[in-house]
Each structure stands twice: as C-alpha cells, then as structure tokens.
C-alpha positions as CSV (number, residue, x, y, z in Angstrom):
1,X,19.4,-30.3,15.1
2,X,18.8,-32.7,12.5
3,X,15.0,-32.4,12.9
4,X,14.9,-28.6,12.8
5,X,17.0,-29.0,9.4
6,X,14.5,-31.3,8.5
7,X,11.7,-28.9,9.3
8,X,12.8,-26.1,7.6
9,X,14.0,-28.2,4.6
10,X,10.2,-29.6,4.7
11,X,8.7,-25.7,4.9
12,X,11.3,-24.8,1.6
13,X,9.7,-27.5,-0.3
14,X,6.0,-27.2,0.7
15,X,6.6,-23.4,-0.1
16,X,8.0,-24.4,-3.9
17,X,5.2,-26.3,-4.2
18,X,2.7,-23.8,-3.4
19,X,5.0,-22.0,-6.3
20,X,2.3,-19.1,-7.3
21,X,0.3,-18.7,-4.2
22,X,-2.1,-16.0,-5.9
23,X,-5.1,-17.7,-7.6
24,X,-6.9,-14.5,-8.0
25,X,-5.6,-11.0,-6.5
26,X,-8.2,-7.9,-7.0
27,X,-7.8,-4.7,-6.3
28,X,-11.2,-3.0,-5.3
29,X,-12.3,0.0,-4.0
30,X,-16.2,-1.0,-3.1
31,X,-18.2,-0.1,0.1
32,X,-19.3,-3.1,1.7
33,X,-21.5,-1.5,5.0
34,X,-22.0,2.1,5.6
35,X,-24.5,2.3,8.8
36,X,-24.6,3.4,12.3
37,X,-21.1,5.2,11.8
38,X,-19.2,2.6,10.7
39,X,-18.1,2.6,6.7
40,X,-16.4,-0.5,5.6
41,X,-14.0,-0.5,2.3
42,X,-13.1,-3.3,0.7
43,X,-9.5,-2.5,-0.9
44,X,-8.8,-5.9,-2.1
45,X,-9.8,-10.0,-2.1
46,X,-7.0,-12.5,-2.8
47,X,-7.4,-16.2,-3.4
48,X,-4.5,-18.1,-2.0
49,X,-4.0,-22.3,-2.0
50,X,-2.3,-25.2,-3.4
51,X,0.5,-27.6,-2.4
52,X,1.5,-27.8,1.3
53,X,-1.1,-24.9,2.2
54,X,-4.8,-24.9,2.6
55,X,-6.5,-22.6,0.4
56,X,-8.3,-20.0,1.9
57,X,-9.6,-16.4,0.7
58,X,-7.8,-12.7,1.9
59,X,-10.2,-9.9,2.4
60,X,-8.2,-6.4,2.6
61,X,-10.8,-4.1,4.9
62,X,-10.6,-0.3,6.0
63,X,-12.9,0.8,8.5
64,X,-14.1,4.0,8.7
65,X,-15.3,4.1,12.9
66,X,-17.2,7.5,13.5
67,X,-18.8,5.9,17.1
68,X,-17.3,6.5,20.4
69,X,-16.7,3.0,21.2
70,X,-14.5,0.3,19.9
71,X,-16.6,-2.0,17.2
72,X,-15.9,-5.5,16.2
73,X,-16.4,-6.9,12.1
74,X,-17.9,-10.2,12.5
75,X,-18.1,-12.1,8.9
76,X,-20.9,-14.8,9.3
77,X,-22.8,-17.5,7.3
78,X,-20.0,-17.4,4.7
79,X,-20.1,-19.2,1.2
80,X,-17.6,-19.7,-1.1
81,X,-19.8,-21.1,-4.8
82,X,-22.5,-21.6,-2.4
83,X,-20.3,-24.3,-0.1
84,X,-20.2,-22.9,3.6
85,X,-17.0,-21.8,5.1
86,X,-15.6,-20.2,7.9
87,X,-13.8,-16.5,8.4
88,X,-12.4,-14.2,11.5
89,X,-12.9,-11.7,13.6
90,X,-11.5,-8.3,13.6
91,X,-11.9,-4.9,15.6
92,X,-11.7,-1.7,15.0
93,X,-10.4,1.2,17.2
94,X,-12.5,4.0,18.8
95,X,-13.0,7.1,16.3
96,X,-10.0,9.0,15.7
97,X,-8.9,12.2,13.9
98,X,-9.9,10.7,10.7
99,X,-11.7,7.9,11.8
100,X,-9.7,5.4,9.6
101,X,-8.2,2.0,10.9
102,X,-5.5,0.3,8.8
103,X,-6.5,-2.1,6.6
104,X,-8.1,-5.0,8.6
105,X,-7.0,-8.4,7.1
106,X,-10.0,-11.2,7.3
107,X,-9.1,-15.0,6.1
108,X,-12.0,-16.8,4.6
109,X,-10.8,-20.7,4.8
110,X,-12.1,-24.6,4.8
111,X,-15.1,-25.7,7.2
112,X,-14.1,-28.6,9.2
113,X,-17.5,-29.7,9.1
114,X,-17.0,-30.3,5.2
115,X,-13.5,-29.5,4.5
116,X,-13.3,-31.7,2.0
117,X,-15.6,-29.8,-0.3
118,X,-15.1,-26.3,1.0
119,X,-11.4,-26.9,0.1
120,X,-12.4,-27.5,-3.1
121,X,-14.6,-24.7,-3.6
122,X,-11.6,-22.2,-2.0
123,X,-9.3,-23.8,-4.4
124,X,-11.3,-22.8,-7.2
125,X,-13.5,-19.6,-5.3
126,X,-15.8,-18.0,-8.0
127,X,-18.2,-16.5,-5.7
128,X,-18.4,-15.5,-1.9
129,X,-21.7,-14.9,-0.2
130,X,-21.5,-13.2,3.8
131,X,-23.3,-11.4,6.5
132,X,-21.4,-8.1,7.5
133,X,-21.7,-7.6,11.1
134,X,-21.0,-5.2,13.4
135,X,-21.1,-5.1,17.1
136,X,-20.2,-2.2,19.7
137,X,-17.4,-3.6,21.7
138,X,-18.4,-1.8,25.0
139,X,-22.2,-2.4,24.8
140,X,-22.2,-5.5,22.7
141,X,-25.4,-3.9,20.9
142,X,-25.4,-4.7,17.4
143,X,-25.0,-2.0,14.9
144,X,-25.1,-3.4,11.7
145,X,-26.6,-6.5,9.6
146,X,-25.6,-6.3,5.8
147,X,-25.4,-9.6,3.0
148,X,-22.5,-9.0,0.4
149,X,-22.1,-10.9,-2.8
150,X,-18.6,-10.8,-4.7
151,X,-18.3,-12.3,-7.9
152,X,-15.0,-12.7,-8.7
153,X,-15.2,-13.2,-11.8
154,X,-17.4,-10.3,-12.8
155,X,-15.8,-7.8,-10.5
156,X,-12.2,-9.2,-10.3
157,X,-9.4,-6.9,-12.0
158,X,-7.0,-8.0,-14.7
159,X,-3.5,-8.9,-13.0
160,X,-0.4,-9.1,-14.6
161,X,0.0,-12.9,-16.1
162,X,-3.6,-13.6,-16.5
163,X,-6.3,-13.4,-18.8
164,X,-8.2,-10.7,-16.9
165,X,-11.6,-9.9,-15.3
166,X,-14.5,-10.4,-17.8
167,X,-16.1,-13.5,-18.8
168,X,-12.7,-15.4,-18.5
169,X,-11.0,-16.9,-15.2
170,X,-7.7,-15.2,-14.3
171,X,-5.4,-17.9,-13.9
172,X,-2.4,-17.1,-11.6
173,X,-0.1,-13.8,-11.7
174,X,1.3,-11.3,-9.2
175,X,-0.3,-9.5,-7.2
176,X,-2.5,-6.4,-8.1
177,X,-2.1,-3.7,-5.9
178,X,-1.9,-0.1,-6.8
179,X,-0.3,-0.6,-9.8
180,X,-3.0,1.6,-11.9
181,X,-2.6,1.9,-15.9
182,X,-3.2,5.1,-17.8
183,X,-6.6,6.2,-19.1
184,X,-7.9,7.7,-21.8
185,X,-10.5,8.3,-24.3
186,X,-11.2,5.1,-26.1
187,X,-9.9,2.7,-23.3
188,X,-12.8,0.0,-22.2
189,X,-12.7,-2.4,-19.4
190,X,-12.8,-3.7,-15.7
191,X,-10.3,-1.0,-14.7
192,X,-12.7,2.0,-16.7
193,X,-15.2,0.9,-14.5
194,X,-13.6,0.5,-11.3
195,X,-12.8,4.4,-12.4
196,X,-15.9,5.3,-12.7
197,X,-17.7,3.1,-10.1
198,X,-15.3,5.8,-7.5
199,X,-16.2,8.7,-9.2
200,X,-19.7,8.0,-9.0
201,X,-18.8,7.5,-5.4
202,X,-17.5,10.9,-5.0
203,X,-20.2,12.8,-7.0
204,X,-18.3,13.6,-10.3
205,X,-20.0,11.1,-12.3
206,X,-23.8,10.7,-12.8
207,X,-25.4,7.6,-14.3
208,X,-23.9,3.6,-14.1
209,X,-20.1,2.6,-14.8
210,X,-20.3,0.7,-18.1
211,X,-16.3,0.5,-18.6
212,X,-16.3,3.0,-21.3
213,X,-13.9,5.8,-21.2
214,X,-15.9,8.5,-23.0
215,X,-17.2,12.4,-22.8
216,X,-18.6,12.0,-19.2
217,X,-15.3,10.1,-18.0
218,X,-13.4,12.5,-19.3
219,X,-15.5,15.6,-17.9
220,X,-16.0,13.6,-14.7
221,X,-11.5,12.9,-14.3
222,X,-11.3,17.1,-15.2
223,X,-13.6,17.9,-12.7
224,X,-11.4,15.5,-10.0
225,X,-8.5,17.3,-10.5
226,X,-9.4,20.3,-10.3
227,X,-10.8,20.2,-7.1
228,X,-7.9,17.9,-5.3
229,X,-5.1,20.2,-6.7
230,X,-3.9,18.0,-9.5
231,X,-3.0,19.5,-13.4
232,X,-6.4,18.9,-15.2
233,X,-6.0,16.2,-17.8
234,X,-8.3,14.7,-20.3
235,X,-6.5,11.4,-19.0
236,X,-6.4,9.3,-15.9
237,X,-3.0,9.4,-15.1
238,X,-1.8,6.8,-12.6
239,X,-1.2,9.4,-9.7
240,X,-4.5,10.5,-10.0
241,X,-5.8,7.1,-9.6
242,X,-3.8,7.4,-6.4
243,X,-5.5,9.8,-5.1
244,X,-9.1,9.2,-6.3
245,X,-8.9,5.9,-4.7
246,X,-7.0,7.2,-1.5
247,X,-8.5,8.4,1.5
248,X,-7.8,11.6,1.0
249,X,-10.0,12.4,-2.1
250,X,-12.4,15.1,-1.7
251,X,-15.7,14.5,-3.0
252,X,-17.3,16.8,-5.8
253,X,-18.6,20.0,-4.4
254,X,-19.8,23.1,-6.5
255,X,-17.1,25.3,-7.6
256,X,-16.9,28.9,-7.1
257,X,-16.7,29.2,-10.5
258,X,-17.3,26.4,-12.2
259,X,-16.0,27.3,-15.9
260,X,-12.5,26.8,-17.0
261,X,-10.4,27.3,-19.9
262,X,-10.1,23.9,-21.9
263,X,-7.4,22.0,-23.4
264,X,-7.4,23.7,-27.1
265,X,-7.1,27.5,-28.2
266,X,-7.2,28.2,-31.8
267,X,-6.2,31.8,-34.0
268,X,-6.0,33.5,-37.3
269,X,-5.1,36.1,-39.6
270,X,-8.1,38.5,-39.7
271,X,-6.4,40.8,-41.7
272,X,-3.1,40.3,-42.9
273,X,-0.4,40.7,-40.5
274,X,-2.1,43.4,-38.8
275,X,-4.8,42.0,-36.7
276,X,-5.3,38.4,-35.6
277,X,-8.2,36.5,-33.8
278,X,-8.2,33.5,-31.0
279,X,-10.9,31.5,-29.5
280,X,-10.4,29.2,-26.5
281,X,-12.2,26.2,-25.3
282,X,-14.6,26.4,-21.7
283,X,-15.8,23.9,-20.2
284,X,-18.8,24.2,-17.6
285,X,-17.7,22.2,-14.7
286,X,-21.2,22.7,-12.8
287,X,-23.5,19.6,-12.4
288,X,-26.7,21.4,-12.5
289,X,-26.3,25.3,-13.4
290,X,-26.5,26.6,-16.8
291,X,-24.2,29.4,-17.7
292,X,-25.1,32.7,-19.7
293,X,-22.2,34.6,-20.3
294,X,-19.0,34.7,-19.0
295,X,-15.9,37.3,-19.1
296,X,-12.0,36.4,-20.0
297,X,-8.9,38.6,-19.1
298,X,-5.9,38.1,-21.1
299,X,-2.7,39.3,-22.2
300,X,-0.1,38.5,-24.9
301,X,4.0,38.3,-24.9
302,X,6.9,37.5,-27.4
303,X,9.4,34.7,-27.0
304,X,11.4,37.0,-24.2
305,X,8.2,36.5,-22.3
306,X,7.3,40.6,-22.6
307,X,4.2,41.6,-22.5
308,X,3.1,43.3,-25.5
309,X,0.0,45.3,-24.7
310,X,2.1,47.3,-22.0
311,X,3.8,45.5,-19.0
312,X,1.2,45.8,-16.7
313,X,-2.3,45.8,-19.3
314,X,-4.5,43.1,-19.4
315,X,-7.6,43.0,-21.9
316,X,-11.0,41.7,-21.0
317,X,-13.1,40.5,-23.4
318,X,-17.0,39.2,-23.0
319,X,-19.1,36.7,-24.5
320,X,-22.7,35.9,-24.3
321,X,-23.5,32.7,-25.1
322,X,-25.3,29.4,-23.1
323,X,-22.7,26.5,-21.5
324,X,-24.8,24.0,-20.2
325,X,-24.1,22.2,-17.3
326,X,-21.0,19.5,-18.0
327,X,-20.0,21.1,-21.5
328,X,-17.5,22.2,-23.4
329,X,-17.6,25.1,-26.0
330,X,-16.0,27.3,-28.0
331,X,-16.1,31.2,-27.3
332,X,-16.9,33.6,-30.3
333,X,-13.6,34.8,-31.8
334,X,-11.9,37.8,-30.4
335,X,-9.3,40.3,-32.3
336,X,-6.3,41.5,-30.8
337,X,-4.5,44.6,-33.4
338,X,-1.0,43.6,-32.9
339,X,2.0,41.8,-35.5
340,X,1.2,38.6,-35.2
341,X,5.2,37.8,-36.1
342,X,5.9,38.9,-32.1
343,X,3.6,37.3,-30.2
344,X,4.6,33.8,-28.8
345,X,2.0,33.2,-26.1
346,X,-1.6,34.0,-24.9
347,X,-2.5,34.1,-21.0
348,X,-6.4,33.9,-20.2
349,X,-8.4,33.7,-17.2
350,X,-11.8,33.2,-16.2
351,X,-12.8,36.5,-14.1
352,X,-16.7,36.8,-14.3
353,X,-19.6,34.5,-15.4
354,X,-23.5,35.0,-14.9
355,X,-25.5,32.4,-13.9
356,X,-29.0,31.4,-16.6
357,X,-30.6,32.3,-13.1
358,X,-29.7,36.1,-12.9
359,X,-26.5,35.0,-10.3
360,X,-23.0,36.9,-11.0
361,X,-19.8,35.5,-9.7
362,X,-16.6,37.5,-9.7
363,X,-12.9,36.5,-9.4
364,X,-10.5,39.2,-8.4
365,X,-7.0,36.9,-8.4
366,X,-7.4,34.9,-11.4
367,X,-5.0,32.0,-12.6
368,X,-3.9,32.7,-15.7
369,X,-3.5,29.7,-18.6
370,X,-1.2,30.0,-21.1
371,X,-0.9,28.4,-24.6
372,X,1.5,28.7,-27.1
373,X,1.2,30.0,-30.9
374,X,4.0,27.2,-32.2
C-alpha cells in the first residue's frame, strides 16, 4: 500500500512539475498528402515536455480514405531542427460514407540513438522535417511518398498566453483549438491567413494569403456564406470559421445567379414629399462572368408592415449597367411616387440578370431583402 501511495504521490509531483505541458499548440487546417485517394489534414501540432516527461511533438491527422482497402500513415526520416527523431504508426479504415477517419493522433518523440540531443531539439522544436507515407494494408503496395516541412514558428497560431506566431516564439499558454476570433476589415495576422489559406482551398479566393483582411477577403467570406446557408456578413464571424474549417464546407461553385443585394441601400427626396428615390448595393458573386444588366422586384410597407403599393403588387425595375466579375456597385436611382412619411421598409430581390455573353438567367421565387428607412 505504501508503495502505490508512493507511486501516485511520485506521478502528482512529476505532473506539477511538468506545470504547463503545452510549449506550442497550433491550430492548422493544411493538406499534408492528397494522392492515390487518400487526403491527409493536418488539424493541429502540439509541442509537449519538461519535468518528469520526455518531450515529444503531437500531430492531430484526418484522413480522407477514398480506396477500397484499409491504408496505413507511416511518418519516416523525421527531424525536429534538423536532429533525427522517431514517430508512429497509424491506420486508417476502408472508405466510408464520407470517407473521413477521426482524427489520427501521431507522437513525434526522442531517438534513442541520440536522445540526448533529440530531447533537446523536442524541448525546444522549431522545425519538423518528414516523409508522408502511405501503404495499402491488404496489398502492402505503396501509395504515397510526400516530404513536409512545418515551421512552427512561421506557421504556428497565436495561443492564449503567448506572444503569438510571427517572428516571435510562443512561449507557453493553453491550448488552441477551435477557439476562432472575429474578422474583419482591417484585421492582419497568422489567423487572416490561415482564413484565407482555406478559402483558397475551397475556391472562393484567388491569388496567395498575405494575412490581410481586405476587399477580396471580404468578397471571398460573402461568397462562403452564401453558398453553405449562413447570413452573409462582411465579417468572419466565429461560426463561420466553424464551418469553413469543418468537413462539411462546400467548395465554391458557380451560382445560379450570382448577384446579390449588398449590405447598404441609400434614398432621397426627389421632390418634396411626393416622390422619393433609392439605390441599393450588388455585388457580382461570379469568379469569371461579367454582368450586363440585371432586373430588381420590390415593394414597400409602413411600420404595420402593410404593403403600400397594394397588398399583393410588386414593382420591377431594370438597370443596364456592367458588374464585373467579384464587384460591388451601385444601381442607378429609382423613384417610387408615394409619401415618404409612410413608408418604413424596402423589400428587393434579384429576379433577372443577362450575362456580357448574350446568357439570361431568371428567378421565379425570389428572396426578398429588406432594409429599413430609420
């Protein structure tokens, strides 16, 4: 009894020592392999060591099997700041319904060889070199043969407690796991480009991820939303950072129609109270089609929330003009003859739009978005 007291007393005290286990913990969302039908995700890398424990590194992996057969994930030649190491083993199950394993859990830890030095480099891991292989479990024919690089430092996300990614070493904190920030216009950094690095993924976002949150973010994040059922935002709210970097994302495909109404309607007096103008925002979610001319449906209604043009009347109202592919414009002004003093709120839809190429599209159930005139 006394030595199992003694034991656990001797765990408790190596554990305190260990205190803040969590050198360095990274979210990530980057695709490591993608061959032969297997996709491998990195979700996340955590540096763990100190005290009574011998460091060693946590790779976080989902596999994406689309074979037949069970495959195994072999890490080899690993190198942690260029001093060689050791990692396991893992499989991953025959393809399923959506072909996704749970995350697959890989320690990178101390050669014996040289575990004095690799000890040391885990204990202080800046970079980690690897082969990525992968081998069919029922035909032991390999499948795959791909070197990775990580630089943690470079590539690593800020965590709560530490001094971030960048230039400077993160020195302890919790844990960062899903705990995504807001977005917006103006914000810069690691997590901006671990944004944009997904939406590039995806196909909403052209060019490289520079950490900039800027027009193309922002037309890039509207364009995600609206095509994985989320309110459209000029802003990367943290549940749609849940969802971009979830599974279940769907990747950017061509909209039926691809113009919208945007986030700002303006009016005036045109002539005294007896006629007043509006013009809306539309934004031209295409990637690659220029648009010529477009037609809006709308209707007006007082604070009761009665229409005012007739209960069941809608206008329609058409504008020529060019909306290049990814912008946003405003449409020519458009008069309504009604007391300004009773309307309260303006519905518009998107129901037609021609193509620069001759194309016509048509919607016959449109959504209508409202906006208020206080």
């Amino acid at each position: 009894m006394k030595k199992i007291t003694a034991l656990i007393l001797a765990i408790l005290l190596g554990l305190l020592a260990f205190g803040g286990t969590s050198a360095l913990a990274a979210e990530q969302r980057r695709t490591l392999l993608d061959e032969a039908g297997v996709k491998l995700i990195l979700l996340k890398y955590e540096t763990v060591g100190g005290g009574a424990i011998s460091p060693y590194v946590m790779l976080s992996i989902r596999g994406i099997n689309n074979t037949d057969h069970r495959v195994w994930v072999d890490l080899k030649d690993i190198k942690v700041n260029g001093v060689s190491v050791i990692g396991t083993t893992r499989s991953i199950a025959a393809h399923t319904d959506t072909g996704e394993s749970s995350p697959l859990l890989y320690s990178v830890r101390a050669n014996d060889v040289n575990r004095t030095v690799s000890e040391a480099a885990l204990n202080n891991a800046r970079t980690l070199e690897m082969r990525v292989c992968v081998e069919d479990g029922e035909t032991y024919k390999d499948l795959a043969d791909t070197k990775v690089s990580i630089d943690f430092i470079r590539e690593s996300v800020k965590t709560p407690g530490s001094s971030g990614g960048g230039s400077s070493w993160p020195s302890g904190g919790s844990t960062y796991y899903g705990d995504y920030k807001e977005l917006k216009k103006g914000s810069k950094g690691q997590a901006v480009r671990e944004l944009q690095l997904r939406l590039i993924e995806l196909g909403y976002l052209d060019g490289k991820a520079d950490g900039s949150f800027g027009k193309k973010t922002i037309a890039a994040v509207r364009a995600f939303c609206s095509q994985n059922n989320l309110a459209v935002d000029n802003v990367a709210t943290p549940d749609m950072q849940a969802k971009l970097f979830s599974s279940g994302a769907k990747a950017y495909s061509e909209p039926w129609i691809p113009l919208e109404i945007g986030q700002r309607v303006e009016w005036k007096d045109k002539r005294g109270y007896e006629m007043f103008s509006w013009r809306t925002q539309v934004v031209n979610n295409s990637k690659s089609r220029t648009i010529k001319g477009f037609e809006l449906e709308y209707y007006i209604t007082d604070v009761w929330g009665n229409r005012l043009l007739g209960s069941t009347i809608t206008r329609k109202y058409t504008a020529t003009m060019t909306v290049k592919p990814g912008k946003t414009v405003f449409s020519p002004w458009a008069a309504i003859g009604y007391y300004i003093d009773n309307v309260d709120k303006l519905y518009l839809a998107v129901t037609k739009i021609a193509f620069a190429d001759g194309e016509v599209r048509e919607v016959y159930e449109p959504d209508f978005y409202s906006c208020s005139f206080h």
